[in-house]
C-alpha positions in Angstrom: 9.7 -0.3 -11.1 11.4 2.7 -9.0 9.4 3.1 -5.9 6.8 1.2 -4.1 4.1 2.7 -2.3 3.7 1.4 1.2 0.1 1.8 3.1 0.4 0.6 6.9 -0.9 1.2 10.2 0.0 4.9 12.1 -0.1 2.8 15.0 2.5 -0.1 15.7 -0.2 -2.8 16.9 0.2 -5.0 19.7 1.9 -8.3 18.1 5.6 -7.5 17.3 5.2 -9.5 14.4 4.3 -6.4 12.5 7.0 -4.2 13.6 9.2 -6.9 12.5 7.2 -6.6 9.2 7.6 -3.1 8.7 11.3 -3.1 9.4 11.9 -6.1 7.3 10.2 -4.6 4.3 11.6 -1.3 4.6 15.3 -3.0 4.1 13.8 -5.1 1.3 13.1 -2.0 -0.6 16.6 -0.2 0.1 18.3 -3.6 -0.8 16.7 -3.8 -4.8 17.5 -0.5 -5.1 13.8 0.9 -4.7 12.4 4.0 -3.5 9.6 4.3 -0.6 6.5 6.3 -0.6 4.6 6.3 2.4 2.9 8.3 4.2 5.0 10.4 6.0 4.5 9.8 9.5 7.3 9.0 12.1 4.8 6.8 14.1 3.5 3.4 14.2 4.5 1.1 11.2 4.7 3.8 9.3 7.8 5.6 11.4 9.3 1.6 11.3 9.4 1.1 7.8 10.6 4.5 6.8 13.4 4.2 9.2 14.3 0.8 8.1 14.4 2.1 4.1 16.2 5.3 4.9 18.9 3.1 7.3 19.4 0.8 4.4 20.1 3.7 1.9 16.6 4.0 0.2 14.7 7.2 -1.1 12.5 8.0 1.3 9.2 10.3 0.0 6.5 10.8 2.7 3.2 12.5 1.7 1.4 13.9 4.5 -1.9 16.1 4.8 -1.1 19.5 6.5 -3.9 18.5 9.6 -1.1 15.7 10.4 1.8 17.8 10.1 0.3 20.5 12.2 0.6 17.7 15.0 3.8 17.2 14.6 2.9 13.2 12.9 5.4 14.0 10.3 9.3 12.7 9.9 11.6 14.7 9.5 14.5 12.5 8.6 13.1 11.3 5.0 14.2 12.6 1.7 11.3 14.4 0.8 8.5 15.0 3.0 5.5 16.7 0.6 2.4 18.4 2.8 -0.9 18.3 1.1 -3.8 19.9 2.0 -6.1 17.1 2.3 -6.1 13.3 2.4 -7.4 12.8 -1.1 -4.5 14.8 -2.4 -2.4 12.3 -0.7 -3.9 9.3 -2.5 -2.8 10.7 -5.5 0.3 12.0 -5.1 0.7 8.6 -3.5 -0.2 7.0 -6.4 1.6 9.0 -9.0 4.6 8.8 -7.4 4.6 4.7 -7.7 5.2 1.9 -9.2 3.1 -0.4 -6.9 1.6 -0.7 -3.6 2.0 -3.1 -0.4 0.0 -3.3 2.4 1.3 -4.1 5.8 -1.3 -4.3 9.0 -3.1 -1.4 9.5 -6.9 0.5 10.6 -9.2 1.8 9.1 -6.9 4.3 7.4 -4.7 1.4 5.7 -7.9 -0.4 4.7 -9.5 2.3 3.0 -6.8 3.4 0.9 -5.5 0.2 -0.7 -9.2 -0.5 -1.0 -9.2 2.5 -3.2 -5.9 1.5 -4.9 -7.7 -1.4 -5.5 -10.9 0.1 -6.8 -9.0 2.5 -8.9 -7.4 -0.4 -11.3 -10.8 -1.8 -11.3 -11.8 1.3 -13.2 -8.8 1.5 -15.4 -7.3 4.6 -13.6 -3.8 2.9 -12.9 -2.5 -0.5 -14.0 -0.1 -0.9 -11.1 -0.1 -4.6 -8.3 -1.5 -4.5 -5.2 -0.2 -6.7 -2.5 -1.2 -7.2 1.3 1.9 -8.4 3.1 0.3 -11.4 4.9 2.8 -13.4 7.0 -0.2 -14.4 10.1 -3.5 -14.1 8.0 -4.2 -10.8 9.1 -5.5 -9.6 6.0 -7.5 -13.4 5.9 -10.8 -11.6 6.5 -10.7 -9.4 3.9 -10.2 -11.7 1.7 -12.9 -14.0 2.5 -15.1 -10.6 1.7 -13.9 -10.4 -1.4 -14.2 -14.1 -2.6 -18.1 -13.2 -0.7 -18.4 -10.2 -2.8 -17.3 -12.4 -5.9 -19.8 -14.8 -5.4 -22.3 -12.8 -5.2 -22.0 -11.0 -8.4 -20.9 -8.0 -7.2 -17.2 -8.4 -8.1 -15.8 -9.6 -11.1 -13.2 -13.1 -10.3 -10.6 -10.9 -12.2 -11.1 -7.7 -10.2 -11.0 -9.9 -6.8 -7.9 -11.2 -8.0 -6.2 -7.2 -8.4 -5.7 -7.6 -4.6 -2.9 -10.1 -4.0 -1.3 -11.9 -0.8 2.0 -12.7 0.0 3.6 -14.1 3.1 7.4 -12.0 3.2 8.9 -8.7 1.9 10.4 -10.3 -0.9 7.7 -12.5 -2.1 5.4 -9.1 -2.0 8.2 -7.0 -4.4 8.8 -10.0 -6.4 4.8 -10.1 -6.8 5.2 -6.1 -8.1 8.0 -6.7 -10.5 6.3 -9.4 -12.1 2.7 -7.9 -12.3 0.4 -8.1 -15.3 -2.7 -6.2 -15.0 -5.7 -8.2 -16.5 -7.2 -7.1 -20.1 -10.8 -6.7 -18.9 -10.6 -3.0 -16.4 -14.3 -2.3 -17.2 -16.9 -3.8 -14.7 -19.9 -3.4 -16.5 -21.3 -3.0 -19.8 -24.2 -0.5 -21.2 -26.3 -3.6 -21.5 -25.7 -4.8 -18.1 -26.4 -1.8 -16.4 
C-alpha cells in the first residue's frame, strides 16, 4: 500500500471530535510513510487532514473538479493538486491513484462516494478495503442499513461486509494493510436474474 484515499466532510461539523479525527489521521498516514489522496479542498475536514499529512511530511494529492476550484475550495499547499472537469472524473482518479479508502464524517458528498467505492468492489471493478473511521458511532446508521439491506435479500452478507468500521487512525490503516477482498465479486447469477 502507497497511498490511501481519504473521503470526509467539506465542512468541519460541529463536534470537535472530528476535527480531532481528521488531524489525527492525517499524521497517521505521514507517520507509515503513506501518501494522501483526497479531495483537494482546503475546507472542512478535508483542509484538516491534508494539513495534518502534509505537516507530518506525507504526499499530499488533491483531486478537485474545476466548478470547485473556480471558487477558490482548492489548497494550494499540497503536492499535487489535479483539476478535473467533473465529479465523476474525480472518483476515478481517486480511485486509481489508491491503495485503499477511509471515511471520516461527512454529507451527502462523503456518503455517496464511498458508497460507490463500495459498490464498485461489489462489481469486481477494484479489489481495494473500505473503512469508515468510527470512533462515536457516527457511521452506526449506515450500518444498520446495510445489515437491513442484507436481510432483506438485497445485499449479499459478503458484500455488506466490503464496508468495514474501525474506532482510530491506526486501527482503520491497519484494517487496509491487512485487506483480503472476498472470492465471490459477482452479485447475481444468469439464473437468478
Amino acid at each position: 500500500m502507497k497511498r490511501v484515499c481519504v473521503f470526509c466532510g467539506a465542512q468541519p461539523g460541529f463536534d470537535p471530535v472530528h476535527a480531532g479525527l481528521a488531524g489525527a489521521l492525517g499524521r497517521a498516514i505521514a507517520a507509515r510513510g503513506l501518501g494522501l489522496v483526497y479531495g483537494g479542498g482546503k475546507v472542512g475536514l478535508m483542509g484538516i487532514v491534508a494539513d495534518a499529512a502534509i505537516k507530518a511530511g506525507a504526499e499530499v494529492i488533491g483531486v478537485i473538479p474545476e466548478a470547485l476550484m473556480d471558487r477558490e475550495l482548492g489548497h494550494g499547499g499540497v503536492t499535487e493538486l489535479r483539476v478535473v472537469p467533473s465529479m465523476h472524473v474525480r472518483k476515478a482518479m481517486m480511485n486509481d491513484l489508491s491503495d485503499g479508502f477511509v471515511v471520516l464524517p461527512g454529507g451527502i458528498g462523503t456518503l455517496e462516494e464511498s458508497v460507490e467505492i463500495q459498490s464498485w468492489a461489489q462489481l469486481g471493478i477494484h479489489s481495494k478495503g473500505l473503512v469508515y473511521l468510527d470512533v462515536d458511532d457516527y457511521w452506526a446508521p449506515f450500518f444498520a442499513l446495510l445489515d437491513r439491506m442484507s436481510g432483506a435479500g438485497f445485499v449479499r452478507p459478503q458484500h455488506a461486509g466490503l464496508a468495514l468500521r474501525a474506532a482510530s487512525p491506526e486501527a482503520a490503516l491497519d484494517a487496509l494493510a491487512q485487506w483480503v477482498p472476498p472470492g465471490v465479486t459477482r452479485w447475481m447469477t444468469q439464473t437468478e436474474a
